[in-house]
Each structure stands twice: as C-alpha cells, then as structure tokens.
N, CA, C and O atoms as CSV, one atom per row, in Angstrom:
chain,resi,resn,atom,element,x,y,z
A,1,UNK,N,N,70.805,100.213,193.947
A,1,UNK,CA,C,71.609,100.243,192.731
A,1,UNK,C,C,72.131,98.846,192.421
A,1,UNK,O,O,72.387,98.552,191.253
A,2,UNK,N,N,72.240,98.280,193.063
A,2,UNK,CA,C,73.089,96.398,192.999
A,2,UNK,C,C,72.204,95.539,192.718
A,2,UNK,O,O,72.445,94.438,192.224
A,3,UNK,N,N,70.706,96.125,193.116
A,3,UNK,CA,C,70.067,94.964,193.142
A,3,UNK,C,C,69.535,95.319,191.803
A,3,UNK,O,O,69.396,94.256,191.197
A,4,UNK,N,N,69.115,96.477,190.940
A,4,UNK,CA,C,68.952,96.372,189.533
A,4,UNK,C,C,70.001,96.693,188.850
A,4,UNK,O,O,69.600,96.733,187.687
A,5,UNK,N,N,71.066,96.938,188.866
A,5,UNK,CA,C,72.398,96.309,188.232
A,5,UNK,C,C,72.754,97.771,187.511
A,5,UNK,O,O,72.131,98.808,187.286
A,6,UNK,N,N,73.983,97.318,187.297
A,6,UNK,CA,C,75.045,98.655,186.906
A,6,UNK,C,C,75.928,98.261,185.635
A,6,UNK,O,O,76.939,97.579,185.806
A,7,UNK,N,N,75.538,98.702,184.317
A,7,UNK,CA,C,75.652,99.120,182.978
A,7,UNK,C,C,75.520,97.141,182.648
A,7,UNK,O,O,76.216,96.540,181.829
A,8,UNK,N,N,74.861,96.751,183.202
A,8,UNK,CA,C,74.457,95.060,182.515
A,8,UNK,C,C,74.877,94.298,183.580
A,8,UNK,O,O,74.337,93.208,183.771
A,9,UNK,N,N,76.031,94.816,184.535
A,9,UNK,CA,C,76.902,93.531,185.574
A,9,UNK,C,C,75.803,92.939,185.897
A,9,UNK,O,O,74.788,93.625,186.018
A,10,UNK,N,N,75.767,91.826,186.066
A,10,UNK,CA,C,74.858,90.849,187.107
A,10,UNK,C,C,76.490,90.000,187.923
A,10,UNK,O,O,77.686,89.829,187.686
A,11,UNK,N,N,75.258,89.649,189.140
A,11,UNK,CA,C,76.319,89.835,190.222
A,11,UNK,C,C,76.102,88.016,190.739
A,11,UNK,O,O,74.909,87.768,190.567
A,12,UNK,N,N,76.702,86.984,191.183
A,12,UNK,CA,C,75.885,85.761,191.532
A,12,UNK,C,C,75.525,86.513,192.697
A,12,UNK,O,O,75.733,87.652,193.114
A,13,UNK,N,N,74.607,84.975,193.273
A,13,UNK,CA,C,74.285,85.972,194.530
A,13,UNK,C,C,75.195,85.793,195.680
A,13,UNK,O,O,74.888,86.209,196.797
A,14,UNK,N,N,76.607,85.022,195.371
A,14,UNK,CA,C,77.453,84.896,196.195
A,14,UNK,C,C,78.378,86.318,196.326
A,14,UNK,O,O,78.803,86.869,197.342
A,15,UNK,N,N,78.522,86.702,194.863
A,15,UNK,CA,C,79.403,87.954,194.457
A,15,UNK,C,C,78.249,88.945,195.216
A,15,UNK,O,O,78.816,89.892,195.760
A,16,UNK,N,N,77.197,88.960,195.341
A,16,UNK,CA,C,76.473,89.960,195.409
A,16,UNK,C,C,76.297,90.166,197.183
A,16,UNK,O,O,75.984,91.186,197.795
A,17,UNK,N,N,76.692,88.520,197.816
A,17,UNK,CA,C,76.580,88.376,199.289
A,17,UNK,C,C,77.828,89.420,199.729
A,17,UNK,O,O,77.644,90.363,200.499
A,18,UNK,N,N,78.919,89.150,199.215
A,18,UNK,CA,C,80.650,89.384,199.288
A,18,UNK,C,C,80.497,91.192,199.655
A,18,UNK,O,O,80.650,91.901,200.650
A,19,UNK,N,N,80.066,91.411,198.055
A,19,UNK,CA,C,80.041,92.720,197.792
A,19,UNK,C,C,79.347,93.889,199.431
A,19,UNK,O,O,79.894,94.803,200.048
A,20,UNK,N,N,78.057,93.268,199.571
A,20,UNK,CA,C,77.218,93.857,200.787
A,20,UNK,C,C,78.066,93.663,201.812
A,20,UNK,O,O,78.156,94.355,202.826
A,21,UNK,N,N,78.660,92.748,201.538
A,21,UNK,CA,C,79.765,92.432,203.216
A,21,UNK,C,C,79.972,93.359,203.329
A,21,UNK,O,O,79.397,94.296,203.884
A,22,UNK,N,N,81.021,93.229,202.705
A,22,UNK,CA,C,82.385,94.028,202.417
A,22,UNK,C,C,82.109,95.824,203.000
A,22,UNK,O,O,82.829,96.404,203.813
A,23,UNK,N,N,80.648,96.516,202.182
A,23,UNK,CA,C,79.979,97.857,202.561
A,23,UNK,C,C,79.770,97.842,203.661
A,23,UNK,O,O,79.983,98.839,204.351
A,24,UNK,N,N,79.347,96.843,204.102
A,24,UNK,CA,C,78.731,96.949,205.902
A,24,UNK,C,C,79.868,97.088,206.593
A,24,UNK,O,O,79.924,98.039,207.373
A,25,UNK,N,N,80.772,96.383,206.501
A,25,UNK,CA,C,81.678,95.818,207.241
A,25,UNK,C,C,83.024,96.634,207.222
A,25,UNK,O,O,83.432,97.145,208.265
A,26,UNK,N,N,83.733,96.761,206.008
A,26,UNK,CA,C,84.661,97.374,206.215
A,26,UNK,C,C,84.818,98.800,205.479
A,26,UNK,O,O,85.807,99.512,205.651
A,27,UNK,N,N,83.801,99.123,204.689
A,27,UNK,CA,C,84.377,100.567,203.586
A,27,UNK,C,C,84.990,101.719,204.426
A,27,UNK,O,O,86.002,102.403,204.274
A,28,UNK,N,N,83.878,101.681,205.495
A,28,UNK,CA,C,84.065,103.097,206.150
A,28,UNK,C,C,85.113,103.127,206.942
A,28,UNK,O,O,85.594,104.228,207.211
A,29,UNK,N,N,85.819,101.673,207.605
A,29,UNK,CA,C,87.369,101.914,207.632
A,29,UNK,C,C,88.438,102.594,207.037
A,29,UNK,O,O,89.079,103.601,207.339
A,30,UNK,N,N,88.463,101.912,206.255
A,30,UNK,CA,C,88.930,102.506,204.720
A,30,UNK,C,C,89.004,103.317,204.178
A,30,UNK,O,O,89.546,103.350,203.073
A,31,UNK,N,N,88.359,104.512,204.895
A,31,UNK,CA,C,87.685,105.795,204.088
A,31,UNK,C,C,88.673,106.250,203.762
A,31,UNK,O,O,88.278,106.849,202.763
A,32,UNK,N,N,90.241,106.555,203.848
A,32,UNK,CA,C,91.543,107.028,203.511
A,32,UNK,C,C,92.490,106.425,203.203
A,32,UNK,O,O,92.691,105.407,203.866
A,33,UNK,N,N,93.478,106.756,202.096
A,33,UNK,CA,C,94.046,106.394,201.180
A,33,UNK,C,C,95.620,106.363,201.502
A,33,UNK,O,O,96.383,105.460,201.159
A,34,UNK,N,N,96.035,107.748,202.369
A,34,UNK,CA,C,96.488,107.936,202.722
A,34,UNK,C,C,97.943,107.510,203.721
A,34,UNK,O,O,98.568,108.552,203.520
A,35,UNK,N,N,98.608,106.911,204.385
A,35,UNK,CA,C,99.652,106.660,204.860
A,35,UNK,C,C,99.344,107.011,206.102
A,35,UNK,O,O,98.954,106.143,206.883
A,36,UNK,N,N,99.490,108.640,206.591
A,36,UNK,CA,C,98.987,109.256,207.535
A,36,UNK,C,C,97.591,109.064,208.190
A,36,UNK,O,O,97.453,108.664,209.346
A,37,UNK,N,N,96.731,109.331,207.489
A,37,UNK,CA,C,95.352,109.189,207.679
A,37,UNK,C,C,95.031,107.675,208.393
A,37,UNK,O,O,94.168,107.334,209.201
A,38,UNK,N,N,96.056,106.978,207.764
A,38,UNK,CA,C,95.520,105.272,208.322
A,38,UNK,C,C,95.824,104.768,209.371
A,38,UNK,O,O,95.306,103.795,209.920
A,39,UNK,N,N,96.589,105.336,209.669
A,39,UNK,CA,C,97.845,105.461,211.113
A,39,UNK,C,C,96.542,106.235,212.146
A,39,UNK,O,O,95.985,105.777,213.143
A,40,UNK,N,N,96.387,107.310,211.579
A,40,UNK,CA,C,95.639,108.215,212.575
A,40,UNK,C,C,94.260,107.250,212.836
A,40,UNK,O,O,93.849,107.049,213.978
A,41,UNK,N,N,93.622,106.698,211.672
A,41,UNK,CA,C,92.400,106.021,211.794
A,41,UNK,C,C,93.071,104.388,212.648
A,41,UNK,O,O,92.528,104.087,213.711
A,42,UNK,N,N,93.654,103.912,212.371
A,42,UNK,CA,C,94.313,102.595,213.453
A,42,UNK,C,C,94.011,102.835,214.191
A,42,UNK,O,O,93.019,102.240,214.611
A,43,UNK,N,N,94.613,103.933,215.000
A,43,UNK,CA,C,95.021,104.899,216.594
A,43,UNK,C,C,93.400,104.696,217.338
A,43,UNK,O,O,93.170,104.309,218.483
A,44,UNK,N,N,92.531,105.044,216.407
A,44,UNK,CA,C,91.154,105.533,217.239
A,44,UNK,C,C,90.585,106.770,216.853
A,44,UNK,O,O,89.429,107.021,217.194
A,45,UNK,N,N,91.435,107.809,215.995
A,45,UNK,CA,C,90.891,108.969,215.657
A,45,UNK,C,C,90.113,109.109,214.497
A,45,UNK,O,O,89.673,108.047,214.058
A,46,UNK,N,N,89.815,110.169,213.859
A,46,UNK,CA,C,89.200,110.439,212.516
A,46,UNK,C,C,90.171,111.056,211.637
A,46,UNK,O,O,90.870,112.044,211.864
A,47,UNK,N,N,90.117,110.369,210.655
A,47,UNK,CA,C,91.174,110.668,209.658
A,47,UNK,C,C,90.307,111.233,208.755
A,47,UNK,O,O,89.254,110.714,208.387
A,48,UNK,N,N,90.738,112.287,208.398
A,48,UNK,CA,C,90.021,113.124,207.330
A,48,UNK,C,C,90.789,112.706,205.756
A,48,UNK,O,O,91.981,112.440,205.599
A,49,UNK,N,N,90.094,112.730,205.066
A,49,UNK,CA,C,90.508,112.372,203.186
A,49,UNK,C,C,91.470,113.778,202.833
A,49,UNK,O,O,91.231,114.744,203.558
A,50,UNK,N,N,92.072,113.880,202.235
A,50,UNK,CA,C,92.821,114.555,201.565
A,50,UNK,C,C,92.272,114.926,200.131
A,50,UNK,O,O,92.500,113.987,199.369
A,51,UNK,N,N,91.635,115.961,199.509
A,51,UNK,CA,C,91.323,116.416,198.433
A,51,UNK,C,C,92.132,117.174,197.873
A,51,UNK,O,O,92.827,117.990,198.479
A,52,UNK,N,N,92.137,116.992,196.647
A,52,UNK,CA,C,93.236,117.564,195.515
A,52,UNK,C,C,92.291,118.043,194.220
A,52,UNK,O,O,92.818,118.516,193.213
C-alpha cells in the first residue's frame, strides 16, 4: 500500500524510510491507548484494546 501510494501522498524516501521504521519497530507496542493497558503492556503482559 506505501509503495503505490494512498489518495496521491507520495512519501520522500526518507519519510517513507521513517514511516517502515516506525511499523517494524514500535506499532505493536503501542497497540493500546489506554492508561491501564500500557502499564499492563510495560510490566511484560498482554494488554488487550478496549472496544466501544
């Protein structure tokens, strides 16, 4: 999807280096939004998302 582009964005290929980081590296940390959840994910556990 990034590499043929999303509604026109073109990306440099520095923005485009950043961007891949960033997925590899940290999203799935991140996966919660939460207060609780982040605490629990710090710790070592699995923090589950909260749906509404």
């Amino acid at each position: 999807m990034l590499e043929k582009g999303h509604n026109d964005v073109k990306l440099s290929p520095e923005d485009f280096h950043r961007l891949t980081l960033w997925l590899d590296c940290v999203s799935m940390f991140y996966g919660v939004f939460e207060r609780e959840g982040g605490q629990i994910q710090l710790s070592g556990g699995i923090a589950k998302p909260t749906l509404e």
